[in-house]
Each structure stands twice: as C-alpha cells, then as structure tokens.
LOKELUM-85760 format. One record per atom (N, C-alpha, C): residue number from 1; residue in three letters; atom name; x, y, z. Coordinates in steps of 0.05 Angstrom, whole numbers, plus 5000, padded with zeros to 4 digits. Layout:
N
@i->NUM aa->ALA at->CA px->X py->Y pz->Z
...
This chain:
87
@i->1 aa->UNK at->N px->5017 py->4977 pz->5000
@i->1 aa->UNK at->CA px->5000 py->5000 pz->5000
@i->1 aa->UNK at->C px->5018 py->5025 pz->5000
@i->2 aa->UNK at->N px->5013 py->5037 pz->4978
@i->2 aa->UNK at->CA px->5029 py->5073 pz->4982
@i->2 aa->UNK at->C px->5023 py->5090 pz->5000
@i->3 aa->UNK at->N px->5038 py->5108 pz->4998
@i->3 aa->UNK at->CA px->5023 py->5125 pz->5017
@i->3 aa->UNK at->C px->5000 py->5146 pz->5012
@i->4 aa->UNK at->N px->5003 py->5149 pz->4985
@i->4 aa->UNK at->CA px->4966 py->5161 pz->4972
@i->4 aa->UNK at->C px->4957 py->5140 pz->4977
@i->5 aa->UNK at->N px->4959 py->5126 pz->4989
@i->5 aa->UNK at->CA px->4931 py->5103 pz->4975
@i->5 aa->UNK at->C px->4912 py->5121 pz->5009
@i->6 aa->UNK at->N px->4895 py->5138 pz->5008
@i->6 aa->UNK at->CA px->4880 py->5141 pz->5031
@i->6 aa->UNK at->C px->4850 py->5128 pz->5027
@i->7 aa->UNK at->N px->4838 py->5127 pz->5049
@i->7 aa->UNK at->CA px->4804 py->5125 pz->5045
@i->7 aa->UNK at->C px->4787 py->5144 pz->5049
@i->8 aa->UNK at->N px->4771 py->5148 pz->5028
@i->8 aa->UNK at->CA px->4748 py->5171 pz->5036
@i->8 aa->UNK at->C px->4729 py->5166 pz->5040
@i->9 aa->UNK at->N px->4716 py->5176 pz->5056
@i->9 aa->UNK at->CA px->4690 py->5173 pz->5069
@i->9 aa->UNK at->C px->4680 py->5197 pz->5080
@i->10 aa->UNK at->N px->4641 py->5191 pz->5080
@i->10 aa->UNK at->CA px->4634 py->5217 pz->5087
@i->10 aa->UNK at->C px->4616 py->5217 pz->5115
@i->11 aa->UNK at->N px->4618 py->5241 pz->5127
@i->11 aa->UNK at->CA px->4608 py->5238 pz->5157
@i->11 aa->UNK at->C px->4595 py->5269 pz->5165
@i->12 aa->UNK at->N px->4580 py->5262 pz->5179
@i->12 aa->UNK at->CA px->4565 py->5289 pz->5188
@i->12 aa->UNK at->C px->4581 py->5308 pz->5223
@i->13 aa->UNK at->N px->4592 py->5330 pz->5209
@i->13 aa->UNK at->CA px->4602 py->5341 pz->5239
@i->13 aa->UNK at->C px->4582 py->5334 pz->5265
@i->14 aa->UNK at->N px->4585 py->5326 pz->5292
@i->14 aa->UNK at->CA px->4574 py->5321 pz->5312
@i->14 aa->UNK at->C px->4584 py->5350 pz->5336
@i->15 aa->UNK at->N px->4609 py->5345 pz->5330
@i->15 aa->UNK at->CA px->4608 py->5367 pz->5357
@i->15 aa->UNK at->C px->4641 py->5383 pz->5340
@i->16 aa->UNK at->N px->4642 py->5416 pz->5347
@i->16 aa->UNK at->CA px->4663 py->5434 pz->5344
@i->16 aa->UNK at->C px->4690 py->5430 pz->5366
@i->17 aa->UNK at->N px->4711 py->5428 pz->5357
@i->17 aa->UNK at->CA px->4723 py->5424 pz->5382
@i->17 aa->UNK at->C px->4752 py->5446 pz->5376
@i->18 aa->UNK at->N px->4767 py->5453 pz->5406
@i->18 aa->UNK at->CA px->4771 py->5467 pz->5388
@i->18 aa->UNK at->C px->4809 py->5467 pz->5369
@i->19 aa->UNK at->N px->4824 py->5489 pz->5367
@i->19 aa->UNK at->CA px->4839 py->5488 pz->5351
@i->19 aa->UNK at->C px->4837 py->5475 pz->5321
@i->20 aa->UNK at->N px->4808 py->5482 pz->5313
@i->20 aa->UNK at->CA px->4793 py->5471 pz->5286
@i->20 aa->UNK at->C px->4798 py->5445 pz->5276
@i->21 aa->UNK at->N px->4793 py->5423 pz->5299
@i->21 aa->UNK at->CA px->4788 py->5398 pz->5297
@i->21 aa->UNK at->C px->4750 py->5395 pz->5310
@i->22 aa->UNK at->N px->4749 py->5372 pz->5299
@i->22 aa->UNK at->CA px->4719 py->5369 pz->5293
@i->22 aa->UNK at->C px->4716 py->5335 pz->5305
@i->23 aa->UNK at->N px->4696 py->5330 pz->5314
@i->23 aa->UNK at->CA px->4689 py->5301 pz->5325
@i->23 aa->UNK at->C px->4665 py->5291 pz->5301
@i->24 aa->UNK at->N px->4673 py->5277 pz->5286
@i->24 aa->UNK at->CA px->4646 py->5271 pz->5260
@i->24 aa->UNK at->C px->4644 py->5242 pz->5266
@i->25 aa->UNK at->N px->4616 py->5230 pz->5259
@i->25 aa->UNK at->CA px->4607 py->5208 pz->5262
@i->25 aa->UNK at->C px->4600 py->5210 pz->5226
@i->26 aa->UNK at->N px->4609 py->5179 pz->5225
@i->26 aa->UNK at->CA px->4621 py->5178 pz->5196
@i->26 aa->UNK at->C px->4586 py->5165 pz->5190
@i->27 aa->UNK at->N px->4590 py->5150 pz->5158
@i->27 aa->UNK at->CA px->4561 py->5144 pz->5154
@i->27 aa->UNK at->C px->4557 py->5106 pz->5167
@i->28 aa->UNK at->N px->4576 py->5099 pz->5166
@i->28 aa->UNK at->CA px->4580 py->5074 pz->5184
@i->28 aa->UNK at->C px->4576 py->5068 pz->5208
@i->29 aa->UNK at->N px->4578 py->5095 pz->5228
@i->29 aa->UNK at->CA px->4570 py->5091 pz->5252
@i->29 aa->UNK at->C px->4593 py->5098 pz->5272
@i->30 aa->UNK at->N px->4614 py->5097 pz->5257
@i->30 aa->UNK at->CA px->4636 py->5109 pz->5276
@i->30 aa->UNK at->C px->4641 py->5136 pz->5283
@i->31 aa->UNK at->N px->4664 py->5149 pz->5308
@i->31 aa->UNK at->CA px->4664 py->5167 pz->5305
@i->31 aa->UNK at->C px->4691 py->5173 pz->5314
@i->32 aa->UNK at->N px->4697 py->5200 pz->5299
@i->32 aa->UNK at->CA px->4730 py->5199 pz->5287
@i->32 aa->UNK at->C px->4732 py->5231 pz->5302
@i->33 aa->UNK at->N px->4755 py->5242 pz->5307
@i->33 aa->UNK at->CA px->4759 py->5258 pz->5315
@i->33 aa->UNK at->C px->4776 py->5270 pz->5278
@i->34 aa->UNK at->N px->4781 py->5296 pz->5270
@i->34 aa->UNK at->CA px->4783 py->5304 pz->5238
@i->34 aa->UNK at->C px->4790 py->5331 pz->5242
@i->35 aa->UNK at->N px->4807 py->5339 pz->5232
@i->35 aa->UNK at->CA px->4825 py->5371 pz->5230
@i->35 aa->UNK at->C px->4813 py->5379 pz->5196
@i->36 aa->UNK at->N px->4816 py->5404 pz->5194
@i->36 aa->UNK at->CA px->4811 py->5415 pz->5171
@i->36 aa->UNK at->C px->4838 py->5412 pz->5142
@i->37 aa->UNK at->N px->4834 py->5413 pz->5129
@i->37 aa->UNK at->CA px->4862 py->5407 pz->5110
@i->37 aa->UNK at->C px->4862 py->5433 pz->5106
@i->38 aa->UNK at->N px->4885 py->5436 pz->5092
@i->38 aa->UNK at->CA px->4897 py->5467 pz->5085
@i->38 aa->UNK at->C px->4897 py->5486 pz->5073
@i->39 aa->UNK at->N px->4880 py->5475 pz->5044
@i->39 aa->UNK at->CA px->4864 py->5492 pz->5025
@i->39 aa->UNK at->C px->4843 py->5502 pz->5041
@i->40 aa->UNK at->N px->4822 py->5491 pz->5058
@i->40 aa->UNK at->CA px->4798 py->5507 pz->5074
@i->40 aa->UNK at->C px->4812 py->5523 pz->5095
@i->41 aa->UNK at->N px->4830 py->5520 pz->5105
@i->41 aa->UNK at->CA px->4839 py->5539 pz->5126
@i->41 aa->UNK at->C px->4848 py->5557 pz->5114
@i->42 aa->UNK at->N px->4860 py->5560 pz->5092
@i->42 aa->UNK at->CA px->4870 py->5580 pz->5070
@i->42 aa->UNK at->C px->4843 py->5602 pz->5054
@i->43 aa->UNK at->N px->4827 py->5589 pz->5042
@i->43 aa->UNK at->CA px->4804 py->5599 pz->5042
@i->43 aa->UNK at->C px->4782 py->5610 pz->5059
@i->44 aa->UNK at->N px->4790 py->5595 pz->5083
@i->44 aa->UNK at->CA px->4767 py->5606 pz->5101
@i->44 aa->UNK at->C px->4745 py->5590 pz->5107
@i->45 aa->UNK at->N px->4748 py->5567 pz->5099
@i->45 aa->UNK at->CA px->4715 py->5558 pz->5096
@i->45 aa->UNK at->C px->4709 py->5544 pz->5124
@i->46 aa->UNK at->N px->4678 py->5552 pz->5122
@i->46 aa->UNK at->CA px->4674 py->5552 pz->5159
@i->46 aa->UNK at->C px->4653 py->5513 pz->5159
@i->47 aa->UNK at->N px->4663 py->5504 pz->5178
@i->47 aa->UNK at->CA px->4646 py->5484 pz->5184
@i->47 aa->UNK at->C px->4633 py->5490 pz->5199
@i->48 aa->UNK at->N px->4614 py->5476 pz->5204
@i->48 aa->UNK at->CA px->4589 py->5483 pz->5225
@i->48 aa->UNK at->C px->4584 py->5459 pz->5231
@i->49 aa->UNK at->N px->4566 py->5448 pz->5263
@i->49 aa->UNK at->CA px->4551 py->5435 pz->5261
@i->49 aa->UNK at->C px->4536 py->5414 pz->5250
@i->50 aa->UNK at->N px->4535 py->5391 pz->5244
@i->50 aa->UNK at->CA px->4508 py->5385 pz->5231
@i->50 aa->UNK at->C px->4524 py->5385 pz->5198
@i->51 aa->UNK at->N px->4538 py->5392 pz->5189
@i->51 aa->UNK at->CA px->4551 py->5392 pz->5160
@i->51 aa->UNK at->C px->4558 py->5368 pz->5151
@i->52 aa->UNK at->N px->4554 py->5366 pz->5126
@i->52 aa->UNK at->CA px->4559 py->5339 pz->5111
@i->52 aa->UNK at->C px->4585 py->5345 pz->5101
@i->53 aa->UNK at->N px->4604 py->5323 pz->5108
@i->53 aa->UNK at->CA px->4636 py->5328 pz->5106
@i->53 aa->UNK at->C px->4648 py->5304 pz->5091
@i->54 aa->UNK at->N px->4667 py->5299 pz->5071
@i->54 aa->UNK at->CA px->4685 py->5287 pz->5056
@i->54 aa->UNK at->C px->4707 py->5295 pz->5076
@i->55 aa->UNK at->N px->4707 py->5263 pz->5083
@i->55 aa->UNK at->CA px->4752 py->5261 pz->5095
@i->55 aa->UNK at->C px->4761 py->5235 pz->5081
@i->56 aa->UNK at->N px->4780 py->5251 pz->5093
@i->56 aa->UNK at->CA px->4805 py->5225 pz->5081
@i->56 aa->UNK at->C px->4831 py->5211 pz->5104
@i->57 aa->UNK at->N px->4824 py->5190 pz->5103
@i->57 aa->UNK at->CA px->4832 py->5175 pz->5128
@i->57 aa->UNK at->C px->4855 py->5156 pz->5121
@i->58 aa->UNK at->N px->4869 py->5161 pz->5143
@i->58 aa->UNK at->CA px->4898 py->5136 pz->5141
@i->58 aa->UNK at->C px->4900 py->5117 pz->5144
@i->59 aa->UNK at->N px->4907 py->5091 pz->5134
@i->59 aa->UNK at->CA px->4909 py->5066 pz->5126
@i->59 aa->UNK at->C px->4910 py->5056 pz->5154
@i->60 aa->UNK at->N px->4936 py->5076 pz->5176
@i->60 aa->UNK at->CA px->4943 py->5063 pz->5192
@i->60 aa->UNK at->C px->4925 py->5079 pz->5214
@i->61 aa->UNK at->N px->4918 py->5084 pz->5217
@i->61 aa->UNK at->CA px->4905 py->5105 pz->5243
@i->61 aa->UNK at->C px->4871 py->5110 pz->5228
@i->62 aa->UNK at->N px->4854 py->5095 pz->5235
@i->62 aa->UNK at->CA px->4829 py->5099 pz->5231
@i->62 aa->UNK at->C px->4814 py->5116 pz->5240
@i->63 aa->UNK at->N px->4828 py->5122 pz->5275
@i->63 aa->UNK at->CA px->4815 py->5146 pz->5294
@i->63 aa->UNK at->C px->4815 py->5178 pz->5287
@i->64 aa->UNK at->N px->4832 py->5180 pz->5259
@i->64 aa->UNK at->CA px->4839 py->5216 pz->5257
@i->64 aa->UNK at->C px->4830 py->5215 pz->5230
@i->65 aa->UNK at->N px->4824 py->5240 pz->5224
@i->65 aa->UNK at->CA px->4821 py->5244 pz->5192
@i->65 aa->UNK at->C px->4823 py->5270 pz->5182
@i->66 aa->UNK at->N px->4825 py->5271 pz->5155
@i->66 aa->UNK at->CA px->4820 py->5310 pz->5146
@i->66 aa->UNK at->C px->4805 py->5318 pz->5130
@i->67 aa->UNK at->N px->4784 py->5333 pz->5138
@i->67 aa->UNK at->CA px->4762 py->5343 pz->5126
@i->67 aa->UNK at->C px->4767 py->5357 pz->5098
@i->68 aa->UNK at->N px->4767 py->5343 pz->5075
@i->68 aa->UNK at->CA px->4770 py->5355 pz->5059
@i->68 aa->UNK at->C px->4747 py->5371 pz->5034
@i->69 aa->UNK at->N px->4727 py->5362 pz->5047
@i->69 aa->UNK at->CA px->4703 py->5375 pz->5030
@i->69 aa->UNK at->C px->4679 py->5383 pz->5050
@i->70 aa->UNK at->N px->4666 py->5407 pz->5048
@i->70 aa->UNK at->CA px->4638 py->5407 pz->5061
@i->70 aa->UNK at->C px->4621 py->5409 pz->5035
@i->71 aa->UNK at->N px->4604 py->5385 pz->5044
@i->71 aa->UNK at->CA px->4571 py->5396 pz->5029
@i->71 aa->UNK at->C px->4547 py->5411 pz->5030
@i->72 aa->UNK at->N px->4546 py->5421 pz->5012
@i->72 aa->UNK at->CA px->4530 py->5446 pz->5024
@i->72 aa->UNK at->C px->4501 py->5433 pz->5012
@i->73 aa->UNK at->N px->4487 py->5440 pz->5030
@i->73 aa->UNK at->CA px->4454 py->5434 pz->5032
@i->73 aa->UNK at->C px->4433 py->5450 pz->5020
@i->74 aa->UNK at->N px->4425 py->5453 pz->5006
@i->74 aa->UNK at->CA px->4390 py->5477 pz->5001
@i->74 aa->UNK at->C px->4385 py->5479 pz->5025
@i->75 aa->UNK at->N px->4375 py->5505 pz->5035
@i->75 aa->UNK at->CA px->4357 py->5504 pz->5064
@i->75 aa->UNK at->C px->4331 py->5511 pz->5050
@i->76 aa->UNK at->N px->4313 py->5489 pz->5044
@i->76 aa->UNK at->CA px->4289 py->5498 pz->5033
@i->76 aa->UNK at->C px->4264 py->5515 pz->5056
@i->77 aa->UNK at->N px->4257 py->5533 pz->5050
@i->77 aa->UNK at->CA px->4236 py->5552 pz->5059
@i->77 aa->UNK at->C px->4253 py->5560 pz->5075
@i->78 aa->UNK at->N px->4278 py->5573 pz->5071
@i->78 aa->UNK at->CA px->4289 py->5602 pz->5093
@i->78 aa->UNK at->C px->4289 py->5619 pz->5070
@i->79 aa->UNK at->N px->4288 py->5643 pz->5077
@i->79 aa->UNK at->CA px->4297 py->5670 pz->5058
@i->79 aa->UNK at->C px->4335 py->5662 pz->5055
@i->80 aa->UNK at->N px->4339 py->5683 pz->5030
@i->80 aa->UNK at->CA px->4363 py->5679 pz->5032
@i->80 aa->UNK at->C px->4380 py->5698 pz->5044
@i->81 aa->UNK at->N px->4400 py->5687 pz->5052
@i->81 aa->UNK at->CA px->4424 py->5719 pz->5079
@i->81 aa->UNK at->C px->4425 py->5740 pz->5055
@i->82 aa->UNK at->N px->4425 py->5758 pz->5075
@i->82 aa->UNK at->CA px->4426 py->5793 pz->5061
@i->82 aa->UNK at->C px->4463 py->5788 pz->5053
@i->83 aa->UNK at->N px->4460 py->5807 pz->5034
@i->83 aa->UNK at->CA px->4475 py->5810 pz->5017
@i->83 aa->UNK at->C px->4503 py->5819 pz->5036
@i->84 aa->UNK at->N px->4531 py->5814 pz->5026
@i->84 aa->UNK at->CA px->4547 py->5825 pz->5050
@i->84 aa->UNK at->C px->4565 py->5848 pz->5039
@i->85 aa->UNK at->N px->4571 py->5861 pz->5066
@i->85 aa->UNK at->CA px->4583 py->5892 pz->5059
@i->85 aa->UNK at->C px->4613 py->5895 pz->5054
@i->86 aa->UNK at->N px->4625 py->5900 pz->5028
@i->86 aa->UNK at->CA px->4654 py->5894 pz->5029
@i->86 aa->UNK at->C px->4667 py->5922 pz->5044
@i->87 aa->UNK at->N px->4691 py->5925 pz->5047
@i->87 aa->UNK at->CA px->4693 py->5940 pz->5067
@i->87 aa->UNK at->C px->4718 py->5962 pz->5056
C-alpha cells in the first residue's frame, strides 16, 4: 500500500472542538475525531455543526482524519442571507 493510497469517506460534523478539529460520526457509525486540511483553512471555509463532510483517512490510524470537502445543503423555505458589505 502507498502512501496516497487514503480512504474517503463521508460523515456528518457532531460536535466543534477546538483548535479547528471536529468530532464527526462517519456514515458507518463510527466516530472519528478530523482537523481541517489546508486549502479550507486557506480559504476560510467555515464548518458548522450538523455539516455533511468528505475526509480522508489513514490506512494506519482509523481514529483521525482530514476534512477535505463540506457539502452544502439547500435550506428549503428560509429567505436567503442579506447580501454582504465589502469593506
């Protein structure tokens, strides 16, 4: 096995923890403690709660992972956020 060879899998954030590690329960039933990868901390992108998340997990260490994708959801019947103020 190489060392790309990772596994992806997807899991819903459970709880924020902090220094932007995340506790997600995967779709299997487990639950993994998961840091943000480096492109989203670079960009900014915010996890929340409750978020549908793509990681990628190590062959040898099942318990950690890195959130490499959030999915973003329709929120059907909310208005949409007001527009934002650049500065």
């Amino acid at each position: 096995m190489a060392k790309e060879e990772l596994l992806e899998m997807m899991g819903v954030v459970e709880d924020v923890l902090p220094d932007g590690r995340y506790r997600v329960l995967l779709d299997n039933g487990h639950k993994m403690v998961a840091y943000t990868a480096g492109k989203m901390k670079k960009h900014h992108i915010r996890i929340l709660l409750g978020d549908k998340v793509s990681l990628e997990l190590s062959p040898y260490d099942l318990t950690k992972g890195r959130i490499t994708f959030r999915h973003l959801e329709t929120r059907s019947g909310s208005t949409p956020p007001p527009p934002r103020r650049r500065h």
